[in-house]
MIGU-138784 format. One record per residue: residue in three letters; x, y, z of N, C-alpha, C, O, CB in turn. Coordinates in steps of 0.1 Angstrom, whole numbers, plus 2048, in hexadecimal, padded with zeros to 3 digits. Glycine has a CB too. Layout:
<sites>
ALAXYZXYZXYZXYZXYZ/...
</sites>
This chain:
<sites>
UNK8087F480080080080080980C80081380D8077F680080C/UNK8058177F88108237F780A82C8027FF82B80881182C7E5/UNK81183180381383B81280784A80E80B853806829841814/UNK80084B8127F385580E7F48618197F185F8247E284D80F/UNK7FA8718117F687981E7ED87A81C7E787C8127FB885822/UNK7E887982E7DE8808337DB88883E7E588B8457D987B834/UNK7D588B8407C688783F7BF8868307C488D8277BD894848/UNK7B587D82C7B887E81F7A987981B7A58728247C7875819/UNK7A187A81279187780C79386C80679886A7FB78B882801/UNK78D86181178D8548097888517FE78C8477F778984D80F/UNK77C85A7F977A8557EC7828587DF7828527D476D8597EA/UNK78A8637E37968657D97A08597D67A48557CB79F8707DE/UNK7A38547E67B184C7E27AD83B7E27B48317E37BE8507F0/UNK79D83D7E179C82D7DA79682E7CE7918237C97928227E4/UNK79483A7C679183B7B779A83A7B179A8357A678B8457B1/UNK7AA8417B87B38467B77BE8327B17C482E7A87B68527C6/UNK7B88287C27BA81E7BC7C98207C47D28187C27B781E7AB/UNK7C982B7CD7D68287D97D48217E87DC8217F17DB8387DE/UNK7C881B7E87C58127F47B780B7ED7B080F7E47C281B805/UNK7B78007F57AD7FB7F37A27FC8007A67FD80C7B07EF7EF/UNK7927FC7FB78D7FA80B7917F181378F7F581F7817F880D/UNK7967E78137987E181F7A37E58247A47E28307977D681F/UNK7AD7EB81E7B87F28267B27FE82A7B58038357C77F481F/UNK7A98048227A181482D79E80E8387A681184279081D828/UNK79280483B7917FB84679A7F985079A7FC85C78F7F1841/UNK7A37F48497B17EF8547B87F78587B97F78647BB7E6850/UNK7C18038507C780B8547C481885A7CC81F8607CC80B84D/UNK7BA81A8587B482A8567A88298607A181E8617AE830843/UNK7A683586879883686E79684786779F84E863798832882/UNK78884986877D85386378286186F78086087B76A84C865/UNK78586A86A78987587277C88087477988487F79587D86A/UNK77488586376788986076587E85876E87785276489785B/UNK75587F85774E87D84875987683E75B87F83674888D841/UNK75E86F83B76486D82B76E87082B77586D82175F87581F/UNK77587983878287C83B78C87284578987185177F889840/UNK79B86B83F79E8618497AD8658497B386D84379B851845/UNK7B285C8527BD85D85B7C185285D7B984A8637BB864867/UNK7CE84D85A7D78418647D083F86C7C98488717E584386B/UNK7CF82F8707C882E8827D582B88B7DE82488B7BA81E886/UNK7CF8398927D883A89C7E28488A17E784C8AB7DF830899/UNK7E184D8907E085B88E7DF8678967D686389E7D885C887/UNK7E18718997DF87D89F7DD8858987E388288E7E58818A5/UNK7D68958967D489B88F7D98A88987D68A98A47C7898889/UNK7E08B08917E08BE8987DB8C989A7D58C68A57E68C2897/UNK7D88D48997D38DE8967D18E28857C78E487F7DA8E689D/UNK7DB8E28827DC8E386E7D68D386A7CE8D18607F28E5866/UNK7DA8CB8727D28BD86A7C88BB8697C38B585F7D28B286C/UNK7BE8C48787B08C387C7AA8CB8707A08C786A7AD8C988B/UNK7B08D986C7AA8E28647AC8DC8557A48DE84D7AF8F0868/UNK7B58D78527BA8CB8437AC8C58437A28CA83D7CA8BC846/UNK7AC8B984C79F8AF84C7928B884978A8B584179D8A685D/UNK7908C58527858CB84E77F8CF8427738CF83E7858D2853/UNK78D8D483C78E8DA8307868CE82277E8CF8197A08DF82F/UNK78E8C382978C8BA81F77D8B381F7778AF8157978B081F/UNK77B8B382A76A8AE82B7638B48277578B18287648AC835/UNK7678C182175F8CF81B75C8CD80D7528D18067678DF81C/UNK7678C780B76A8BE7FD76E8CF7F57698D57EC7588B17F5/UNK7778D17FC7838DF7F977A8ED7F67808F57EE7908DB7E9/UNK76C8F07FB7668F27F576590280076290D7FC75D8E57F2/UNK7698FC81176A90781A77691081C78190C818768902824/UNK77591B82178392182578492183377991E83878592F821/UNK78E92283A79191A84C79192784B79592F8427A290E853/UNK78A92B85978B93386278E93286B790927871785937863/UNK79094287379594188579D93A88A7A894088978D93F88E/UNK79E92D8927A792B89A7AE92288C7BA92588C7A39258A9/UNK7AA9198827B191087E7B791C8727C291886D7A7901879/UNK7B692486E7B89308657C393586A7CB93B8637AD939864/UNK7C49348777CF93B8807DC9308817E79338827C8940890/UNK7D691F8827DC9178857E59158757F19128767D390D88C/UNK7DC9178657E891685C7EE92285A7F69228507E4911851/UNK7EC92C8607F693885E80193A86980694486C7ED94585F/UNK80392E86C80B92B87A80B92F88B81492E893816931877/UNK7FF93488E7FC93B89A7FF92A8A27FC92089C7EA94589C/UNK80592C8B08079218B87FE9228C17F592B8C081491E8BD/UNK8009178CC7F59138DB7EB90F8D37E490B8DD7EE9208E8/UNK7E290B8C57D89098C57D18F68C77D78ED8C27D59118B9/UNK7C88F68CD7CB8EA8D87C58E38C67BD8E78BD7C18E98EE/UNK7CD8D68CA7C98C98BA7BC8C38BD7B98BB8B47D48B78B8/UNK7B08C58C97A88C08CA79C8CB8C67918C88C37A88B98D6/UNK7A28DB8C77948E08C378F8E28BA7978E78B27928E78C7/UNK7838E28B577A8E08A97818E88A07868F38A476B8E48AB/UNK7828E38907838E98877798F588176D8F38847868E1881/UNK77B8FF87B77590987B77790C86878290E86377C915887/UNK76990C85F76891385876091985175591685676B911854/UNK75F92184675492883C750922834755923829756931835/UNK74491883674190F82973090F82A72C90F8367498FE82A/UNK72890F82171B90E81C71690082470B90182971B90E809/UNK71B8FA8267138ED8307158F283C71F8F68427198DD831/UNK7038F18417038F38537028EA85C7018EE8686F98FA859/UNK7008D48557078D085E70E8CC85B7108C48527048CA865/UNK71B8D48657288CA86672A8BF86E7218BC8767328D086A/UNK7338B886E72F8AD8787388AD8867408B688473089E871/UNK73A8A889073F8AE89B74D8B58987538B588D73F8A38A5/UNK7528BB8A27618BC89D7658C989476F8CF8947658B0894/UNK7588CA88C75A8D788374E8E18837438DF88075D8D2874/UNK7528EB88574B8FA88A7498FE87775290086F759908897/UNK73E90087673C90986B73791386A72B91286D737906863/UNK73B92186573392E86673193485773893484D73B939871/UNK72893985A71F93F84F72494F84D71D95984E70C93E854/UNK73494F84973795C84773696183773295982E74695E84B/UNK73996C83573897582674897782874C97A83472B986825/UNK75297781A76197981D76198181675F97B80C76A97181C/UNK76498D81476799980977399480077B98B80376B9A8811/UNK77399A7F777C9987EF78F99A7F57949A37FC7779A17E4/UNK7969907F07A49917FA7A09918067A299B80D7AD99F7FA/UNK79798580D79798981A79A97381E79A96D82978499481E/UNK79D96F80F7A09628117AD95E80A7B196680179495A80D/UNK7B495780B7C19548067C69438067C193B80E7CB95D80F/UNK7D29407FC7D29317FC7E09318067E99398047D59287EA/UNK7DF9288117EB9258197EC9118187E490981D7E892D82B/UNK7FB90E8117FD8FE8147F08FC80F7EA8F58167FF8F7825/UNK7EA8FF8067E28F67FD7D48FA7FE7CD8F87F57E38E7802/UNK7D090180D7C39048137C190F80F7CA91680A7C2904821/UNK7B59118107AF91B80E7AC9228207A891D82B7A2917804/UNK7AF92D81B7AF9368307AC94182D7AF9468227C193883C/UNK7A49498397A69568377B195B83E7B795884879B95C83B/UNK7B09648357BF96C8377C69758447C19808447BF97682D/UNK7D197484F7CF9778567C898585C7C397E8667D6974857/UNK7C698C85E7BD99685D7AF99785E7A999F8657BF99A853/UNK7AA98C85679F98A85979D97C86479497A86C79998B84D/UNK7A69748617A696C86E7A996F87C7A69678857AE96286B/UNK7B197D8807B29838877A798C8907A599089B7B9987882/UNK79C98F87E78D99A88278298E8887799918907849A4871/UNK78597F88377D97888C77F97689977797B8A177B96E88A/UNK78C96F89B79096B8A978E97A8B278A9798BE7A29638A9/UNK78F9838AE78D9918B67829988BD78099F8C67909998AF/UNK7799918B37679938B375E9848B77539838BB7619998A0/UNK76597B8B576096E8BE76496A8C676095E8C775F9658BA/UNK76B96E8D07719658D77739708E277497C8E177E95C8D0/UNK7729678F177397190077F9778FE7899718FA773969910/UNK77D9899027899909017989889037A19878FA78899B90B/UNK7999849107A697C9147AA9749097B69769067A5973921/UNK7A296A9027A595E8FF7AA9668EC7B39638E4796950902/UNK7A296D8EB7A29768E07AF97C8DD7B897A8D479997F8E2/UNK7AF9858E57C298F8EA7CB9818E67D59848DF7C7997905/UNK7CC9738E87D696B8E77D49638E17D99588E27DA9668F0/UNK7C99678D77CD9608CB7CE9648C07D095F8B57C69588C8/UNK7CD9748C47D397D8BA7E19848BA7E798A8B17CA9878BA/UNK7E49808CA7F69878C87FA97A8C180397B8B980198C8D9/UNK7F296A8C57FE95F8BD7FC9618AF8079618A97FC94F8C0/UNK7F19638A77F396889A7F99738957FF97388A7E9969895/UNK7F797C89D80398589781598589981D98A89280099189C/UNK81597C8A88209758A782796A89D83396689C81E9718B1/UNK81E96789781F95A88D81D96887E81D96E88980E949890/UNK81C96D87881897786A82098487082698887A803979866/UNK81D9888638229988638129A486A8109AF86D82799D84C/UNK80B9998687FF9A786E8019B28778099B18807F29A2877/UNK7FA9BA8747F69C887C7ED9C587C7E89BE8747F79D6879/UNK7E89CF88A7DB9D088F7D69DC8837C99DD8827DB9D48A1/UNK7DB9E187E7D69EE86F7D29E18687C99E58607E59FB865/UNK7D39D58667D09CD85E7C19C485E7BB9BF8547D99C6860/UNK7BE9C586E7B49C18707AB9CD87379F9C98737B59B6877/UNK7AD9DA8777A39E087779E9E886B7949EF86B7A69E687F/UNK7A69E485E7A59E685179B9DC8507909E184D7B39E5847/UNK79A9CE8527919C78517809CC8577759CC8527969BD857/UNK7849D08647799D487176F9E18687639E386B7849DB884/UNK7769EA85E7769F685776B9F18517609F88507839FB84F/UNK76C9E684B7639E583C7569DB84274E9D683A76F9DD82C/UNK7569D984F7489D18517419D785D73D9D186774A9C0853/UNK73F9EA85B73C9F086372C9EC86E7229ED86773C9FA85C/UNK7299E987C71E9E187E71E9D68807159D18867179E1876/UNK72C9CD87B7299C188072A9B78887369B58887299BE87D/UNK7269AF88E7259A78977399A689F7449A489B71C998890/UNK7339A78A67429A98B37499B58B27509B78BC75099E8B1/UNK7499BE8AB7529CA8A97569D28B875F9DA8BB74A9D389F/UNK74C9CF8BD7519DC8C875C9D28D27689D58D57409E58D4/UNK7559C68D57639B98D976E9B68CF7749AC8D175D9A88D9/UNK7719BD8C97779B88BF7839C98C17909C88C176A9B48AE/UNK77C9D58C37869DD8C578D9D98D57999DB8D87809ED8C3/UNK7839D48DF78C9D68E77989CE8EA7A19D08F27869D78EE/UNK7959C28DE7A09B68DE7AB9C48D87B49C98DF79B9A48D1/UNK7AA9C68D27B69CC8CB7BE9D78CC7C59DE8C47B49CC8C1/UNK7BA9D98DC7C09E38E57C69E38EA7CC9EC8F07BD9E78EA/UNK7C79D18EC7CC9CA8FA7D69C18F07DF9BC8F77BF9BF907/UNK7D69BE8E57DF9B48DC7F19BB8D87F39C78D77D59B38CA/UNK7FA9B28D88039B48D580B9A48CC80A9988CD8069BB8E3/UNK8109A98C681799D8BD8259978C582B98E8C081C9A38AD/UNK82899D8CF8359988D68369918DC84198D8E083A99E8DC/UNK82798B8E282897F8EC8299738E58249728DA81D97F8F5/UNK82E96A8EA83495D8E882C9518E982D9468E483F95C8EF/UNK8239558F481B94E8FA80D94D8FE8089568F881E94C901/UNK8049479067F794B9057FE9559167FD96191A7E893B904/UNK80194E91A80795192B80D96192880896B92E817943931/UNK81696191F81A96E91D81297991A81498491E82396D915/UNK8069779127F697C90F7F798091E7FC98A9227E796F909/UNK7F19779247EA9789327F498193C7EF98C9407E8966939/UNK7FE97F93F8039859458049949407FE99D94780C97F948/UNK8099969388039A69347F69AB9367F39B693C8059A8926/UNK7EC9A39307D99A69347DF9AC9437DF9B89457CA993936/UNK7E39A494A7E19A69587E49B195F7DD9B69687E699E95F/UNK7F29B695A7F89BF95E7F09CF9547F59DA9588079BA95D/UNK7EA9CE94C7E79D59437D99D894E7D99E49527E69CD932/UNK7CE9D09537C29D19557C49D29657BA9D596B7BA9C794E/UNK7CE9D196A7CF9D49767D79E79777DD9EA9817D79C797D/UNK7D79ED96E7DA9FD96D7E9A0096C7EEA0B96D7D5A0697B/UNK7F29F196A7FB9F796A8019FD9597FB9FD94E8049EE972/UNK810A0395C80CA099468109FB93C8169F093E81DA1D93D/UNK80AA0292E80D9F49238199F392581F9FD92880B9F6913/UNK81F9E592482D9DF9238309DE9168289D990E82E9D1929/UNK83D9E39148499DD9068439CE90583C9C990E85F9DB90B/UNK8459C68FA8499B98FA8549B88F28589BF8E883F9B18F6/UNK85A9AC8F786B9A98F08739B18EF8789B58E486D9A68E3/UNK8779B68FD8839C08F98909BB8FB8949B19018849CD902/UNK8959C28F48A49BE8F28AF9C18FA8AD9CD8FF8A99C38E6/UNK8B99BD8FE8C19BD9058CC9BB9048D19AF9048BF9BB90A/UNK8D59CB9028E69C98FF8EE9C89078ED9D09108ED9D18F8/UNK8F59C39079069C790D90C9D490A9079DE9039119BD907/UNK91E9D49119229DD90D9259DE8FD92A9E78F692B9E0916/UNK9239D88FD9279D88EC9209D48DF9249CF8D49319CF8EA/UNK9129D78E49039DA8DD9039CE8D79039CE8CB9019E88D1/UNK9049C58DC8FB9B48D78F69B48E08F89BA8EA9029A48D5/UNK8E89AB8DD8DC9A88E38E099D8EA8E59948E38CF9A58DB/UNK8DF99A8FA8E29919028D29889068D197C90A8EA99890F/UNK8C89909058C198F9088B39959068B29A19078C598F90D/UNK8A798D90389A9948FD88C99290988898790D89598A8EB/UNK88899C90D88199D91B87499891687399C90A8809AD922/UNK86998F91A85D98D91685699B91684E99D90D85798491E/UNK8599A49208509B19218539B792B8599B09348429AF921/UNK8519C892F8569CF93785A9E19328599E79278629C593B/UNK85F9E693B8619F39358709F89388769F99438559FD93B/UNK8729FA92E87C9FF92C886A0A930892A0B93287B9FE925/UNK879A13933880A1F93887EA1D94987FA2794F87AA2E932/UNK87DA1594F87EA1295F886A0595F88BA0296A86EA10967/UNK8889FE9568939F19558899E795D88D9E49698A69F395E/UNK87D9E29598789DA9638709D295786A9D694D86E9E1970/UNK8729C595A8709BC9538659B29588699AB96287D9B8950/UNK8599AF9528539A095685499494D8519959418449A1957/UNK85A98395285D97A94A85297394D84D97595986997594B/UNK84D96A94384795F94984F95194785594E93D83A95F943/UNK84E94B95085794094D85293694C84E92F95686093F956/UNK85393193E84992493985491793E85F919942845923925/UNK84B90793D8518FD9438628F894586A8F294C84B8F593E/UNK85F9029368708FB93087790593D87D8FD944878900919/UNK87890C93F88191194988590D95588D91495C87E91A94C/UNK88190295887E8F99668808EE9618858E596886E8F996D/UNK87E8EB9588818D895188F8D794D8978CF9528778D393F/UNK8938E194489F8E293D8A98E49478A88EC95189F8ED932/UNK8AF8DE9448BF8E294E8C88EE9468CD8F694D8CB8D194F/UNK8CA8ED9398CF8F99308C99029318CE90D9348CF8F7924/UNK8BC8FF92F8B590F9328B39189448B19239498A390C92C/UNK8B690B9478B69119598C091A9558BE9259508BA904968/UNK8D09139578DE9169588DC92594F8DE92E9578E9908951/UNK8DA9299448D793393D8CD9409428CE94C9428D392D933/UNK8C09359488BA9469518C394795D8C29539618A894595A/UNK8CB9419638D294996B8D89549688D796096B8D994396F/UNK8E294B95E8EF95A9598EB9649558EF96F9598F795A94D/UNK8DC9609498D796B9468D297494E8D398094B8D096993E/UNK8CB97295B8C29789648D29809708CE98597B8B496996C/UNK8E097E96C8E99839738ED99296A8F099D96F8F3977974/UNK8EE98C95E8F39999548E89A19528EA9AC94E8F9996943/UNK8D499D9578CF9AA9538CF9AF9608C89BA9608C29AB94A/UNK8D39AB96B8D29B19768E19BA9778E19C597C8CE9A6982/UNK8ED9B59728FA9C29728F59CD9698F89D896E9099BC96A/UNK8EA9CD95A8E89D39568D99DD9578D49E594F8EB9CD94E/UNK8D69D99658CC9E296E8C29E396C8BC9EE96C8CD9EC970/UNK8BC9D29688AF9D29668A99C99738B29C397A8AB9CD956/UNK89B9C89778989C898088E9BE9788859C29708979D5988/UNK8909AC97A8829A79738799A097E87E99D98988599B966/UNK86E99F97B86399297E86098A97D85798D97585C99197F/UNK85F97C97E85F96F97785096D98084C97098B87096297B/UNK84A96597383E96397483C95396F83F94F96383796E96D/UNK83594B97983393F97282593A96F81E94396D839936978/UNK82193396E80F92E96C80B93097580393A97680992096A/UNK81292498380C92999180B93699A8029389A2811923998/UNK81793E99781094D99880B95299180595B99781695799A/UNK8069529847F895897E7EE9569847E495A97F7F3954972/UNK7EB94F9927DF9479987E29529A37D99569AA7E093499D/UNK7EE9579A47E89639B27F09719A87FC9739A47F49609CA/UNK7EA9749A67E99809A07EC98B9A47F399299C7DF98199D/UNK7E69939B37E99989BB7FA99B9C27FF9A49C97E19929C1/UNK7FE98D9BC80E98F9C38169979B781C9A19BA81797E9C7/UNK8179919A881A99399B8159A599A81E9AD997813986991/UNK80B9AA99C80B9B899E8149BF9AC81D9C89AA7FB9BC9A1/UNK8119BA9B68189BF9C08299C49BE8309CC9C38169B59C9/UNK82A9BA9B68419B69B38409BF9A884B9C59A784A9A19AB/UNK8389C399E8399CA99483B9D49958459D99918329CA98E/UNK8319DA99C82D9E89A38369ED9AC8399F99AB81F9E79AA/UNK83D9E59B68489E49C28549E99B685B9F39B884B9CF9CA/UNK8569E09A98619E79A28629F399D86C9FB99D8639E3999/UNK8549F2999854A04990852A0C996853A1698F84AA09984/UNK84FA109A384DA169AD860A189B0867A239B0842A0D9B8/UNK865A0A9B1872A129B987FA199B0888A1F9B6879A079C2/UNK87CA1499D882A1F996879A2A98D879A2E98288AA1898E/UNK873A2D99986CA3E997864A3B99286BA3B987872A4C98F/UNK857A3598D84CA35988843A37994840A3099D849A28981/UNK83FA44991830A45999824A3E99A823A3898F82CA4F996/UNK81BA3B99F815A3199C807A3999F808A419A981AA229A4/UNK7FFA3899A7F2A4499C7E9A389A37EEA2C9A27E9A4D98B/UNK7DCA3A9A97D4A399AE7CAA309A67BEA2E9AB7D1A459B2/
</sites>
C-alpha cells in the first residue's frame, strides 16, 4: 500500500485506486464524514482545520482559530473544533460552521487552503471571542504574521454596525504582537487593568559594547523594571536554568530591576502588582491613586 498524505477523502484515494477498502477499513479510521486518518493518528490544529477543509470537499474557507492555526499563530489546543465559512449548516461534531459574507481580498490560499486572511481572521477572533481570550489570540497571530492592528481596523472600517465591533475595539487596545505566550497576554492584561502604565514588549538589552545580551518579555524602560514570565522550560531545563541565572546577574549589573512570574503566581495576583508597583515606585515612578 503506498503511503497516502493525510488527512485525506477516501473516496478520492479509492477511485484513485491508492488503497483499497479493506485497507481503509484496516488502516484508517473516519476523522469527519468521508474524511480519514491512519488509525491511531493525531491531528493537530492545522490537521484538524486540513480534515475540515476537506470534508467541505475544498469548497469552505477556515476561519478564526484554525485560520490563525495555518497562518502559524501557536497554543491553539488540537482538540478544539475546527472553524469555517461554508454554505452547509450541518456540520458534524468537531466542526463549527459560520454563515459569514468575505469581501473581496478578505480570503487567501495558504499550504494549499483556502483561509481568511490575517486581518480578517484577527477581526473575528476580536469580535467573537471573551476580551482576555481574544487579546491572546490576537497578540499570537500577530506574533506569528506581519499584521497591524491598522490592518484589522481597516477591516473593522468597512463593516460599519457589525456584530462585535465595540468588543472588538476593546480587544485591540489591550493587543500587542510581542508576547510569546498566552501567559505573557495575561500577565500584561493584568498589569494593564490593574492601573499600572502600558508595558514595552521585547526589549532589548546591550552590553557595553551594544550587543543584545538579552530580550525582556515586557517592562519599561525608562525606570529599568522588567516583568518575566517564566514558562516550564525554565525549571525543567538545566541549560536554561544555568542561563537565567547569568543572565538575571548581567541585567541586574546593568540596573534593571525584574519580576519573574510563573503560572502559580498568576493565581495571586495581588502579590505580582504589589512587586511591580514596589519597583516603579522606588525608581521614581509616581504612582497615582
Amino acid at each position: 500500500m503506498d503511503e497516502i498524505q493525510w488527512p485525506f477523502r477516501a473516496s478520492e484515494q479509492l477511485h484513485a485506486g491508492k488503497l483499497t477498502f479493506r485497507e481503509l477499513r484496516r488502516f484508517h479510521a473516519a476523522v469527519y464524514p468521508g474524511v480519514w486518518i491512519p488509525r491511531g493518528a493525531e491531528l493537530d490544529a492545522i490537521g484538524r482545520a486540513r480534515a475540515a477543509w476537506l470534508w467541505s470537499r475544498r469548497k469552505g474557507v477556515l476561519c478564526s482559530l484554525s485560520a490563525a492555526a495555518v497562518h502559524g499563530a501557536k497554543w491553539i489546543d488540537s482538540e478544539a473544533p475546527a472553524e469555517l465559512i461554508h454554505g452547509n449548516r450541518r456540520p458534524p461534531p468537531g466542526i463549527v460552521v459560520r454563515s459569514e459574507v468575505l469581501a473581496p481580498g478578505e480570503a487567501e490560499q495558504v499550504g494549499g487552503l483556502a483561509v481568511t486572511t490575517p486581518a480578517r481572521t484577527a477581526f473575528d477572533l476580536g469580535r467573537l471571542l471573551p476580551e482576555t481570550e481574544g487579546v491572546q489570540r490576537v497578540d499570537a497571530l500577530m506574533n506569528a504574521t506581519d499584521l497591524k492592528i491598522v490592518d484589522i481596523e481597516r477591516v473593522a472600517l468597512s463593516r460599519p454596525g457589525g456584530r462585535g465591533l465595540c468588543r472588538l475595539r476593546q480587544t485591540l487596545e489591550l493587543v500587542d504582537g510581542g508576547a510569546e505566550s498566552p501567559y505573557e497576554s495575561l500577565t500584561r492584561l493584568l498589569l494593564v487593568r490593574r492601573g499600572l502604565p502600558r508595558p514595552e514588549t521585547q526589549i532589548e538589552v546591550r552590553d557595553e559594547f551594544g550587543r543584545v545580551f538579552a530580550r525582556l518579555d515586557m517592562g519599561w524602560s525608562r525606570w529599568k523594571v522588567a516583568v518575566e514570565y517564566d514558562g516550564k522550560q525554565h525549571w525543567s531545563d538545566g541549560r536554561q536554568r544555568a542561563w537565567d541565572i547569568d543572565r538575571m546577574a548581567l541585567l541586574e549589573a546593568a540596573g534593571w530591576v525584574v519580576i519573574r512570574v510563573s503560572v502559580d503566581l498568576l493565581r495571586r495576583q495581588g502579590v505580582i502588582i504589589e512587586r511591580v508597583a514596589a519597583a516603579l515606585a522606588a525608581r521614581g515612578r509616581v504612582l497615582t491613586p
